[in-house]
C-alpha positions as CSV (number, residue, x, y, z in Angstrom):
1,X,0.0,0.0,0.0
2,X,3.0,2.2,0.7
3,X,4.5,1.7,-2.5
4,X,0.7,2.8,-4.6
5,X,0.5,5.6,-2.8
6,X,4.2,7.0,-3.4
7,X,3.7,6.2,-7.0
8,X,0.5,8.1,-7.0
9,X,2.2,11.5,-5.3
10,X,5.0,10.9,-7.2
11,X,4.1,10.6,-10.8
12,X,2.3,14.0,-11.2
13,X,5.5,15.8,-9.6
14,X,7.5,14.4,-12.5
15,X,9.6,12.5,-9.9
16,X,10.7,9.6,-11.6
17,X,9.4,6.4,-8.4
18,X,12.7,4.4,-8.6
19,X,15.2,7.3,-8.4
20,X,13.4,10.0,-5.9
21,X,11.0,8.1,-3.9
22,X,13.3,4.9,-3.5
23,X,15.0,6.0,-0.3
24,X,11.7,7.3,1.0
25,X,10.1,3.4,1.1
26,X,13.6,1.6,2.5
27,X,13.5,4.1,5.3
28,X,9.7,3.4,6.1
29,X,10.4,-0.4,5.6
30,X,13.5,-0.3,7.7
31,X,12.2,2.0,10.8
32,X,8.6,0.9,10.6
33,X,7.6,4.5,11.0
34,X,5.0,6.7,9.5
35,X,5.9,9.9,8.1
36,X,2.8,11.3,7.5
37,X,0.2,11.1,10.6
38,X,-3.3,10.8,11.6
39,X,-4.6,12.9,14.6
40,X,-5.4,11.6,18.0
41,X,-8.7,12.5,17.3
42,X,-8.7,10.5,14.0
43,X,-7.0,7.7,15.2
44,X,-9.2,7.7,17.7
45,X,-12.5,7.5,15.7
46,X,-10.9,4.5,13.9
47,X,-10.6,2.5,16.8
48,X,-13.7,3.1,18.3
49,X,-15.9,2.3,14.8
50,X,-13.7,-1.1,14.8
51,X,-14.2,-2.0,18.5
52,X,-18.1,-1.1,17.8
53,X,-17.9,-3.2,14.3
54,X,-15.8,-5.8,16.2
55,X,-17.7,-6.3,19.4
56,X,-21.8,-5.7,18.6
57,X,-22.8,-8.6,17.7
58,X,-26.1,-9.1,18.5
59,X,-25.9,-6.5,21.2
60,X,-25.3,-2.8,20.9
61,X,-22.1,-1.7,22.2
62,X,-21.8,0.8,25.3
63,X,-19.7,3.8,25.1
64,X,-18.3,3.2,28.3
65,X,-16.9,-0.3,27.4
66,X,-15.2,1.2,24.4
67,X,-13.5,3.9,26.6
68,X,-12.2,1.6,28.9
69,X,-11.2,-0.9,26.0
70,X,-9.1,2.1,24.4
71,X,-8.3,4.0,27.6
72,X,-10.0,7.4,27.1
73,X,-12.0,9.9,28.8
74,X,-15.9,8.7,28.2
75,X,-16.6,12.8,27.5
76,X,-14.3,12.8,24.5
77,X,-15.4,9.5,22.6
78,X,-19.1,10.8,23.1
79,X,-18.3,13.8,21.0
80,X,-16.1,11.7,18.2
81,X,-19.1,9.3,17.9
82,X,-21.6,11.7,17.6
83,X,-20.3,12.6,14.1
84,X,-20.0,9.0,13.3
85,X,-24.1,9.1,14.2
86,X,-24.8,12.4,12.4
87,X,-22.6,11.3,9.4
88,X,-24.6,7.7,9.1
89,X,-21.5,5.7,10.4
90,X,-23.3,4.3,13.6
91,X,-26.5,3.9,15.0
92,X,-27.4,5.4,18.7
93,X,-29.3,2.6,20.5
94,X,-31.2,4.5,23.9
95,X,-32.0,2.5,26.9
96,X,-30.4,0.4,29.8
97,X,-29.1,-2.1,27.0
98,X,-28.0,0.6,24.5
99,X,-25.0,2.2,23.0
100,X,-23.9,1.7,19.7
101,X,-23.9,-0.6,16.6
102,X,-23.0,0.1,12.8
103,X,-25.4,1.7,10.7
104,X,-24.7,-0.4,7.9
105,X,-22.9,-3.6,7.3
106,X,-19.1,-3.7,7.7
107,X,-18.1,-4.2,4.5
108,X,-20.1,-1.0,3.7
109,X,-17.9,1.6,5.7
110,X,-14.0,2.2,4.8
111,X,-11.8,3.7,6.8
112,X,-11.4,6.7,4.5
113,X,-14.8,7.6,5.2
114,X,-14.4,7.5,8.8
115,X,-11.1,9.9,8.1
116,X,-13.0,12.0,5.7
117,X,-15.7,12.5,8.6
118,X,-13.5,13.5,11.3
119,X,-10.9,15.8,9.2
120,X,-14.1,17.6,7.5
121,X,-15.3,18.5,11.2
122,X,-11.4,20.1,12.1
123,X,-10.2,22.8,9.9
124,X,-7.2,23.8,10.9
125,X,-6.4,25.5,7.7
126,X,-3.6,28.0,8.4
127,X,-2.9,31.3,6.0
128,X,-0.1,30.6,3.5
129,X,2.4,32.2,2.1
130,X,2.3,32.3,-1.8
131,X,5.0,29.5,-1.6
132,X,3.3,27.5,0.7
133,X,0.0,28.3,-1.2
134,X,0.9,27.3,-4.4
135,X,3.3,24.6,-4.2
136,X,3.3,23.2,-0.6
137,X,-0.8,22.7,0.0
138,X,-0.9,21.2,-3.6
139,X,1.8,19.0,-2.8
140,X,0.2,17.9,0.7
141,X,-3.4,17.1,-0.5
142,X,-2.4,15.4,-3.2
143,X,-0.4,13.0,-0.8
144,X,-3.5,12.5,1.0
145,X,-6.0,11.9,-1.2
146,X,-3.4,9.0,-2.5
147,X,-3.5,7.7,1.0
148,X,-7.1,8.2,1.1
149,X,-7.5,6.5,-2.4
150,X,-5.9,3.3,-0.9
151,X,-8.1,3.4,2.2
152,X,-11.3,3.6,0.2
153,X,-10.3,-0.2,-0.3
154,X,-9.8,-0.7,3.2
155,X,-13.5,-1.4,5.1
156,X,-14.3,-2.7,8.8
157,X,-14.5,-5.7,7.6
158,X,-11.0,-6.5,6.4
159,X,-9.8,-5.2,9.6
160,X,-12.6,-7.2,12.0
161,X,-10.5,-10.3,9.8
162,X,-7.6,-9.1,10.6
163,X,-8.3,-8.9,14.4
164,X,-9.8,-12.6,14.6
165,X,-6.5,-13.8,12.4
166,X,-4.4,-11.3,15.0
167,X,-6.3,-13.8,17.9
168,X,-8.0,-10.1,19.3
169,X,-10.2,-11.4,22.0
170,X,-13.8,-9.7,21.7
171,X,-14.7,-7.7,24.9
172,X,-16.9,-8.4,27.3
173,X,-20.4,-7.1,28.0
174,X,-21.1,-5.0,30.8
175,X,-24.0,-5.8,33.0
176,X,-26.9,-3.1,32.1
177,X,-26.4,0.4,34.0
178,X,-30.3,1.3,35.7
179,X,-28.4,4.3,37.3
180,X,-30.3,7.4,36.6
Protein backbone atom coordinates (compact mmCIF):
# COMPACT_ATOMS: atom_id res chain seq x y z
CA UNK A 1 0.00 0.00 0.00
CA UNK A 2 3.01 2.19 0.67
CA UNK A 3 4.55 1.72 -2.47
CA UNK A 4 0.73 2.77 -4.55
CA UNK A 5 0.50 5.59 -2.81
CA UNK A 6 4.24 6.98 -3.36
CA UNK A 7 3.74 6.19 -7.04
CA UNK A 8 0.50 8.13 -7.05
CA UNK A 9 2.23 11.52 -5.30
CA UNK A 10 4.98 10.90 -7.16
CA UNK A 11 4.12 10.58 -10.83
CA UNK A 12 2.34 14.01 -11.15
CA UNK A 13 5.48 15.76 -9.57
CA UNK A 14 7.45 14.44 -12.52
CA UNK A 15 9.57 12.50 -9.93
CA UNK A 16 10.74 9.60 -11.59
CA UNK A 17 9.43 6.39 -8.42
CA UNK A 18 12.66 4.43 -8.59
CA UNK A 19 15.25 7.35 -8.36
CA UNK A 20 13.36 9.96 -5.93
CA UNK A 21 11.00 8.05 -3.87
CA UNK A 22 13.32 4.86 -3.48
CA UNK A 23 14.96 6.01 -0.26
CA UNK A 24 11.66 7.27 1.04
CA UNK A 25 10.13 3.44 1.12
CA UNK A 26 13.56 1.63 2.52
CA UNK A 27 13.48 4.13 5.27
CA UNK A 28 9.71 3.40 6.15
CA UNK A 29 10.36 -0.42 5.56
CA UNK A 30 13.54 -0.26 7.72
CA UNK A 31 12.22 2.00 10.80
CA UNK A 32 8.62 0.87 10.62
CA UNK A 33 7.61 4.50 11.05
CA UNK A 34 5.02 6.68 9.51
CA UNK A 35 5.94 9.92 8.14
CA UNK A 36 2.83 11.26 7.52
CA UNK A 37 0.25 11.15 10.58
CA UNK A 38 -3.35 10.79 11.60
CA UNK A 39 -4.57 12.94 14.63
CA UNK A 40 -5.43 11.56 18.04
CA UNK A 41 -8.75 12.49 17.26
CA UNK A 42 -8.73 10.51 13.96
CA UNK A 43 -7.01 7.66 15.15
CA UNK A 44 -9.18 7.74 17.73
CA UNK A 45 -12.46 7.52 15.69
CA UNK A 46 -10.90 4.47 13.88
CA UNK A 47 -10.59 2.53 16.83
CA UNK A 48 -13.67 3.06 18.33
CA UNK A 49 -15.93 2.30 14.83
CA UNK A 50 -13.66 -1.14 14.77
CA UNK A 51 -14.19 -1.98 18.46
CA UNK A 52 -18.09 -1.08 17.77
CA UNK A 53 -17.95 -3.17 14.30
CA UNK A 54 -15.78 -5.79 16.18
CA UNK A 55 -17.74 -6.28 19.38
CA UNK A 56 -21.79 -5.67 18.62
CA UNK A 57 -22.82 -8.57 17.72
CA UNK A 58 -26.10 -9.07 18.46
CA UNK A 59 -25.93 -6.46 21.19
CA UNK A 60 -25.26 -2.80 20.90
CA UNK A 61 -22.10 -1.71 22.24
CA UNK A 62 -21.84 0.76 25.29
CA UNK A 63 -19.69 3.82 25.06
CA UNK A 64 -18.32 3.18 28.26
CA UNK A 65 -16.86 -0.26 27.37
CA UNK A 66 -15.15 1.21 24.36
CA UNK A 67 -13.46 3.86 26.56
CA UNK A 68 -12.18 1.58 28.93
CA UNK A 69 -11.15 -0.90 26.02
CA UNK A 70 -9.12 2.09 24.35
CA UNK A 71 -8.27 4.03 27.58
CA UNK A 72 -9.99 7.37 27.10
CA UNK A 73 -11.98 9.95 28.80
CA UNK A 74 -15.94 8.75 28.16
CA UNK A 75 -16.62 12.76 27.51
CA UNK A 76 -14.27 12.81 24.52
CA UNK A 77 -15.42 9.47 22.56
CA UNK A 78 -19.08 10.78 23.07
CA UNK A 79 -18.30 13.76 20.98
CA UNK A 80 -16.07 11.70 18.21
CA UNK A 81 -19.11 9.29 17.94
CA UNK A 82 -21.64 11.68 17.57
CA UNK A 83 -20.30 12.59 14.12
CA UNK A 84 -19.95 8.99 13.28
CA UNK A 85 -24.13 9.14 14.19
CA UNK A 86 -24.79 12.38 12.44
CA UNK A 87 -22.61 11.32 9.43
CA UNK A 88 -24.59 7.75 9.10
CA UNK A 89 -21.46 5.65 10.37
CA UNK A 90 -23.27 4.27 13.60
CA UNK A 91 -26.45 3.93 15.02
CA UNK A 92 -27.45 5.45 18.67
CA UNK A 93 -29.28 2.60 20.47
CA UNK A 94 -31.19 4.47 23.92
CA UNK A 95 -32.00 2.48 26.92
CA UNK A 96 -30.44 0.45 29.80
CA UNK A 97 -29.05 -2.05 26.98
CA UNK A 98 -28.01 0.57 24.48
CA UNK A 99 -24.97 2.22 22.99
CA UNK A 100 -23.90 1.66 19.66
CA UNK A 101 -23.89 -0.56 16.55
CA UNK A 102 -23.05 0.14 12.77
CA UNK A 103 -25.40 1.75 10.67
CA UNK A 104 -24.73 -0.40 7.94
CA UNK A 105 -22.92 -3.62 7.28
CA UNK A 106 -19.11 -3.67 7.73
CA UNK A 107 -18.14 -4.17 4.48
CA UNK A 108 -20.10 -1.00 3.72
CA UNK A 109 -17.91 1.55 5.74
CA UNK A 110 -14.02 2.17 4.83
CA UNK A 111 -11.77 3.70 6.79
CA UNK A 112 -11.42 6.73 4.45
CA UNK A 113 -14.78 7.62 5.16
CA UNK A 114 -14.41 7.50 8.83
CA UNK A 115 -11.10 9.86 8.05
CA UNK A 116 -13.00 12.05 5.74
CA UNK A 117 -15.70 12.53 8.64
CA UNK A 118 -13.51 13.46 11.26
CA UNK A 119 -10.91 15.76 9.23
CA UNK A 120 -14.08 17.61 7.53
CA UNK A 121 -15.31 18.48 11.23
CA UNK A 122 -11.44 20.07 12.11
CA UNK A 123 -10.23 22.81 9.91
CA UNK A 124 -7.22 23.81 10.89
CA UNK A 125 -6.35 25.48 7.72
CA UNK A 126 -3.64 27.97 8.36
CA UNK A 127 -2.90 31.31 6.05
CA UNK A 128 -0.06 30.59 3.51
CA UNK A 129 2.40 32.16 2.07
CA UNK A 130 2.28 32.35 -1.81
CA UNK A 131 4.95 29.45 -1.57
CA UNK A 132 3.30 27.51 0.72
CA UNK A 133 0.03 28.28 -1.17
CA UNK A 134 0.89 27.30 -4.42
CA UNK A 135 3.28 24.56 -4.19
CA UNK A 136 3.35 23.17 -0.62
CA UNK A 137 -0.81 22.67 0.03
CA UNK A 138 -0.93 21.25 -3.57
CA UNK A 139 1.85 18.97 -2.85
CA UNK A 140 0.17 17.91 0.68
CA UNK A 141 -3.39 17.09 -0.52
CA UNK A 142 -2.36 15.39 -3.21
CA UNK A 143 -0.37 12.95 -0.78
CA UNK A 144 -3.52 12.52 1.02
CA UNK A 145 -6.01 11.86 -1.25
CA UNK A 146 -3.42 9.04 -2.51
CA UNK A 147 -3.53 7.74 0.97
CA UNK A 148 -7.12 8.21 1.13
CA UNK A 149 -7.49 6.50 -2.37
CA UNK A 150 -5.89 3.28 -0.89
CA UNK A 151 -8.12 3.44 2.24
CA UNK A 152 -11.32 3.55 0.25
CA UNK A 153 -10.25 -0.23 -0.32
CA UNK A 154 -9.77 -0.72 3.22
CA UNK A 155 -13.49 -1.41 5.13
CA UNK A 156 -14.34 -2.69 8.76
CA UNK A 157 -14.46 -5.71 7.59
CA UNK A 158 -10.97 -6.50 6.38
CA UNK A 159 -9.84 -5.23 9.55
CA UNK A 160 -12.61 -7.19 11.96
CA UNK A 161 -10.51 -10.28 9.83
CA UNK A 162 -7.59 -9.14 10.56
CA UNK A 163 -8.27 -8.90 14.42
CA UNK A 164 -9.78 -12.62 14.56
CA UNK A 165 -6.53 -13.81 12.39
CA UNK A 166 -4.36 -11.34 15.02
CA UNK A 167 -6.30 -13.77 17.92
CA UNK A 168 -7.96 -10.12 19.25
CA UNK A 169 -10.24 -11.37 22.00
CA UNK A 170 -13.83 -9.71 21.72
CA UNK A 171 -14.74 -7.67 24.92
CA UNK A 172 -16.88 -8.45 27.31
CA UNK A 173 -20.43 -7.06 27.96
CA UNK A 174 -21.12 -4.96 30.77
CA UNK A 175 -24.00 -5.82 33.05
CA UNK A 176 -26.93 -3.08 32.13
CA UNK A 177 -26.44 0.41 33.96
CA UNK A 178 -30.32 1.35 35.75
CA UNK A 179 -28.41 4.31 37.25
CA UNK A 180 -30.30 7.44 36.64
Amino acid sequence: MIRRAVKAVSAPLGWRHECATAPIETALEQTGKTMLKFSRKTLLALEAVLDIAYNARPDPVQSRDVTKRLGIPQRYLEQVMQQLVHQGVLKGVRGPKGGYTLARERRRITVAEIIRIVDAADDDTLPLSELGAKVAQPLWRHAQDAILKELEGVTMQDLCQTAEREGVKRGRKSSPDFTI
